[in-house]
Structures are given as C-alpha cells and as structure tokens.
KOLVOTI-509665 format. One record per residue (C-alpha): y, x, z. Coordinates in steps of 0.1 Angstrom, whole numbers, plus 5000, padded with zeros to 4 digits. Each point is the difference from the previous one (the first is absolute). Last residue first. Example, Ala and Ser with C-alpha at 12.3 -4.5 7.8 and 13.67 -1.06 7.14 Angstrom:
REM residues 2
+------+------+------+
|   yy |   xx |   zz |
+------+------+------+
| 4989 | 5137 | 5071 |
| 4966 | 4986 | 5007 |
+------+------+------+
This chain:
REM residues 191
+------+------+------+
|   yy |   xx |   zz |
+------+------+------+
| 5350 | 4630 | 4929 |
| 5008 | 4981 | 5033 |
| 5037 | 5008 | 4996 |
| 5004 | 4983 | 4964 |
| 4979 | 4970 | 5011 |
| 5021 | 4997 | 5031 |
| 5032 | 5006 | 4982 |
| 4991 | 4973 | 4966 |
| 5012 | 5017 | 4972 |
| 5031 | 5009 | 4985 |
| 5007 | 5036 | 5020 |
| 5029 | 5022 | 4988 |
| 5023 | 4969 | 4996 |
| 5024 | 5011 | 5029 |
| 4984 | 4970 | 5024 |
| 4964 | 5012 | 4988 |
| 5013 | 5031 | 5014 |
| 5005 | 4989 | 5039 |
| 4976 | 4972 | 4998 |
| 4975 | 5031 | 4992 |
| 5016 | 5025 | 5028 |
| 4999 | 4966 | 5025 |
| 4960 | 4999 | 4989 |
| 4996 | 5036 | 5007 |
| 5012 | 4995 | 5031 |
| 4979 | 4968 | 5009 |
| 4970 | 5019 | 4997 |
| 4981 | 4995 | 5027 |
| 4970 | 4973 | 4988 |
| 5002 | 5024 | 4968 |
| 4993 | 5032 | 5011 |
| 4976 | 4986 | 5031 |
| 4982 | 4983 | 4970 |
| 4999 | 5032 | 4978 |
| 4989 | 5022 | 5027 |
| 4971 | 4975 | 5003 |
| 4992 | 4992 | 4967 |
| 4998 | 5046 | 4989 |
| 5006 | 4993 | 4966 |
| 4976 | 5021 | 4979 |
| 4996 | 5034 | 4982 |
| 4984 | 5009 | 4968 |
| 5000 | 5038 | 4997 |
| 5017 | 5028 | 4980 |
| 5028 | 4985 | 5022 |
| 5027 | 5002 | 4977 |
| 4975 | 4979 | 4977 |
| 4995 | 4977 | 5035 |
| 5039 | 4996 | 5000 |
| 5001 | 4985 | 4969 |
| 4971 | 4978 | 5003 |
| 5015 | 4987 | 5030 |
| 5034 | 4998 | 4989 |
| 4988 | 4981 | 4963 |
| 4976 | 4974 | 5022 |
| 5027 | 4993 | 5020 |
| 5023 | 4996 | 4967 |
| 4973 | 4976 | 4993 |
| 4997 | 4982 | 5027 |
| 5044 | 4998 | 5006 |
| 4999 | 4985 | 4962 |
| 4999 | 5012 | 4962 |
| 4996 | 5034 | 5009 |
| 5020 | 5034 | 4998 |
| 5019 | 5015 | 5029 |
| 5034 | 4989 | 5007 |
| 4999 | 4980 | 5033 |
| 4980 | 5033 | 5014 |
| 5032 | 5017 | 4988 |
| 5024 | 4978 | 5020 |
| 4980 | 4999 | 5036 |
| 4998 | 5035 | 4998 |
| 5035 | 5001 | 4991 |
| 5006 | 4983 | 5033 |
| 4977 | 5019 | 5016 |
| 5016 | 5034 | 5001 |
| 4979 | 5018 | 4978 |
| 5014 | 4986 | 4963 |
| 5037 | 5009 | 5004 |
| 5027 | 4986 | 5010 |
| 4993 | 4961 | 4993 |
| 5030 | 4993 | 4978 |
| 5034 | 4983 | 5005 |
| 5014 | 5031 | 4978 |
| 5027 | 5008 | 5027 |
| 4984 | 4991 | 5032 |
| 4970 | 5012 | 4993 |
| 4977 | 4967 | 5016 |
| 4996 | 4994 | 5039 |
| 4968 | 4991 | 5024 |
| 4995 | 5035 | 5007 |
| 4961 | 5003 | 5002 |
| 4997 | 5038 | 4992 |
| 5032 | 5009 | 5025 |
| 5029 | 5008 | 4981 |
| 5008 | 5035 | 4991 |
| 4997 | 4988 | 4963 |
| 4991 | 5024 | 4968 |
| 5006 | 4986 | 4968 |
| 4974 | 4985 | 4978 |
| 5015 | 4966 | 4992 |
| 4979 | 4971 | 4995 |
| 5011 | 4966 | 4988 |
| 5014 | 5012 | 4959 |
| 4978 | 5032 | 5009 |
| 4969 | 4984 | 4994 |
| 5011 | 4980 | 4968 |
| 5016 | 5033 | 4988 |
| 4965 | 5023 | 5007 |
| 4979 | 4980 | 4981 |
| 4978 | 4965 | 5013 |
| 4966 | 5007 | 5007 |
| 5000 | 5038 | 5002 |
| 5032 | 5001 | 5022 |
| 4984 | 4974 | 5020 |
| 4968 | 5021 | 5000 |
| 5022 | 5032 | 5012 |
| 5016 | 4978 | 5026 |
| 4966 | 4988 | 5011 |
| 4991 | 5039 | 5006 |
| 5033 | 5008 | 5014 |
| 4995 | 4969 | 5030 |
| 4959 | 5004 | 5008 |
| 5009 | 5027 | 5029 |
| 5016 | 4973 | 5014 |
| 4974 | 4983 | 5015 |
| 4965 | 5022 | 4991 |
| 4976 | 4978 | 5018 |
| 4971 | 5027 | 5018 |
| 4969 | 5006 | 4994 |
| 4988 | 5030 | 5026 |
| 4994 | 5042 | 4998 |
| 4999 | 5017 | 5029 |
| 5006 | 5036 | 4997 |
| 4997 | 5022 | 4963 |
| 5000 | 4991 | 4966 |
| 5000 | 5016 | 4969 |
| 4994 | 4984 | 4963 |
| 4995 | 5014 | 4967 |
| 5006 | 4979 | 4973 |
| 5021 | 5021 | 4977 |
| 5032 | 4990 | 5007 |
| 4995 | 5012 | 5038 |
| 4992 | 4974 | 5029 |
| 5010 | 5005 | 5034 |
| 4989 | 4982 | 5028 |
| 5011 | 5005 | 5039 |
| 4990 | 4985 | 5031 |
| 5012 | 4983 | 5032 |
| 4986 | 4975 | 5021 |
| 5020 | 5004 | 5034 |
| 5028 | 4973 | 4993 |
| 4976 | 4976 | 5002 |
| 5017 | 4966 | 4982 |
| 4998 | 4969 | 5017 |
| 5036 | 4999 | 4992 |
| 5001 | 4994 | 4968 |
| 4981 | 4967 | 5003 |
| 5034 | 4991 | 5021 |
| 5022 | 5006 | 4971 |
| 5031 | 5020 | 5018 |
| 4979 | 5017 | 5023 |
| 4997 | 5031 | 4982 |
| 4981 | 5031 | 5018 |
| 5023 | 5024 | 5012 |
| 5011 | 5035 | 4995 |
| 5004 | 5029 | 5020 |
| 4963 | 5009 | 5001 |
| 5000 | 5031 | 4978 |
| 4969 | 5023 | 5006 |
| 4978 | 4982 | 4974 |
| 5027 | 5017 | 4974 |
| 4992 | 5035 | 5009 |
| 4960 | 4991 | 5000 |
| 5001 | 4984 | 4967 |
| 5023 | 5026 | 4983 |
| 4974 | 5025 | 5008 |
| 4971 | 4977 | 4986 |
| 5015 | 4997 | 4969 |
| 5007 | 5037 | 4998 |
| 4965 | 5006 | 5012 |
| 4983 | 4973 | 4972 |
| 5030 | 5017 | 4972 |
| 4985 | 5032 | 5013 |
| 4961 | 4995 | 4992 |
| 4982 | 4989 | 5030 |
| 4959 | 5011 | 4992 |
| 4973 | 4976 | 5008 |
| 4967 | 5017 | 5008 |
| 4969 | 5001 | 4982 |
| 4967 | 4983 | 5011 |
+------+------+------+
C-alpha cells in the first residue's frame, strides 16, 4: 500500500487553512434566523485549478452561497439582456453604503451597483425567461454551469429568507416606485 504524498499547492492550502482557522473575530449572521444555526467551527478550503484539479483541505460542508451568487447573476443578466439594458437600472459604481441600503444612486435614480441588494434584486428581474419559473430555472441553471455542478435551493434557508424579508421588499417598492422594477414586489423578491 503506497503512501499519499502532499504536493505544495495541498501544503499551501493547508497553511492558509490553519492561519485563517485562527481568526474568531467574527460572527455568525443572525439576521435570517436559518443563518444563524450556523457552526462557526466548520471550516475548510477548496480550490479548483482551470484544468480540473481540485484541492481541499479542513471540514468540508454544503453550504447556501447568499450573496456570493450576486456577480454571477449579473453576468447572466448581462448575457440575457446586453450590457445597455442592464446598465439603463444598474449602475456599477462603487457604494460605501451598507449591502442592504434601502436607497437608489441619487443622481441616476439607479440601483448602485449589482452586489448591494437592490441591484441584485434588479438583475435577477432581468435575466432571461418568459415568467418568474422560468427565469428561476435560467438562475439556477446558470449558477450550477458556474458551479461545474448542479446545485439546489437550500427550502429551509429560503423560507427563513423569505418569511423575513421585509427589507428587501421595502428596497423592491422602493424601485418599482422609480420604474426600475414593473413586476409584482413579492414575486420579484422571492426570485
């Protein structure tokens, strides 16, 4: 039986592991009570190169990917609908407000940019499909190509998402009351 060997992206990996799993000045987020349940000791680390080779190291769990989803549905709404539609609702300048301001550009009337949640809210509104399943359907399918996998909706994050979400729904009424949103708020915050 032959032994495993630890190249140096493994040790590197692994290096970076153990010097992050020393910070413990954060917090777990509380602000979606499925959130919360969260174990802030699981930690790991995955790294996949462009040519299929993948590293990890620690404790590796499923977990929902929140915001990290907001440049890749930008970049299918962008896809979906041209740059000039996209930026027409969405602009793409930094803002030093806080990710779920509820407040538009004040010059251009716009959602600042697509990773504060209102423009998140605006782009998923612009992705392809003929209604909300479809364009679900588009967002998913999308984000499971990003993936190199097919991921799923985690029900019970989504629910507490949804069942406390009244701030994304005043960000919606917000821009559906300067024309950047058409559709129905809840629908539009629920996709």
């Amino acid at each position: 039986m032959g032994t495993t060997t630890r190249g140096p992206i493994e040790a590197l990996l692994e290096e970076v592991r153990q010097e992050a799993g020393r910070l413990d000045d954060g917090a777990v987020a509380t602000y979606i009570p499925e959130l919360a349940k969260a174990d802030p000791s699981v930690f790991g680390l995955g790294l996949a190169t462009l040519d299929g080779q993948v590293y990890t190291t620690g404790t590796l769990v499923p977990f929902t990917i929140q915001s990290v989803s907001k440049p890749y549905v930008y970049a299918l709404a962008l896809a979906d609908r041209g740059a000039a539609a996209v930026e027409a609702r969405v602009g793409s300048e930094p803002t030093g407000d806080p990710f779920n301001s509820i407040a538009l550009d004040p010059v251009t009337g716009r959602a600042s940019n697509p990773m504060v949640n209102a423009g998140a809210i605006v782009t998923s509104s612009l992705v392809g499909g003929a209604d909300r399943a479809a364009q679900f359907d588009r967002i998913l399918g999308g984000l499971s190509a990003f993936a190199g996998r097919d991921l799923e909706v985690d029900e019970s994050v989504y629910v507490s998402e949804r069942d406390t979400g009244d701030r994304n729904r005043a960000i919606a009424y917000l821009m559906r009351s300067a024309g950047l949103l058409d559709e129905d708020v809840d629908a539009q915050v629920e996709l």
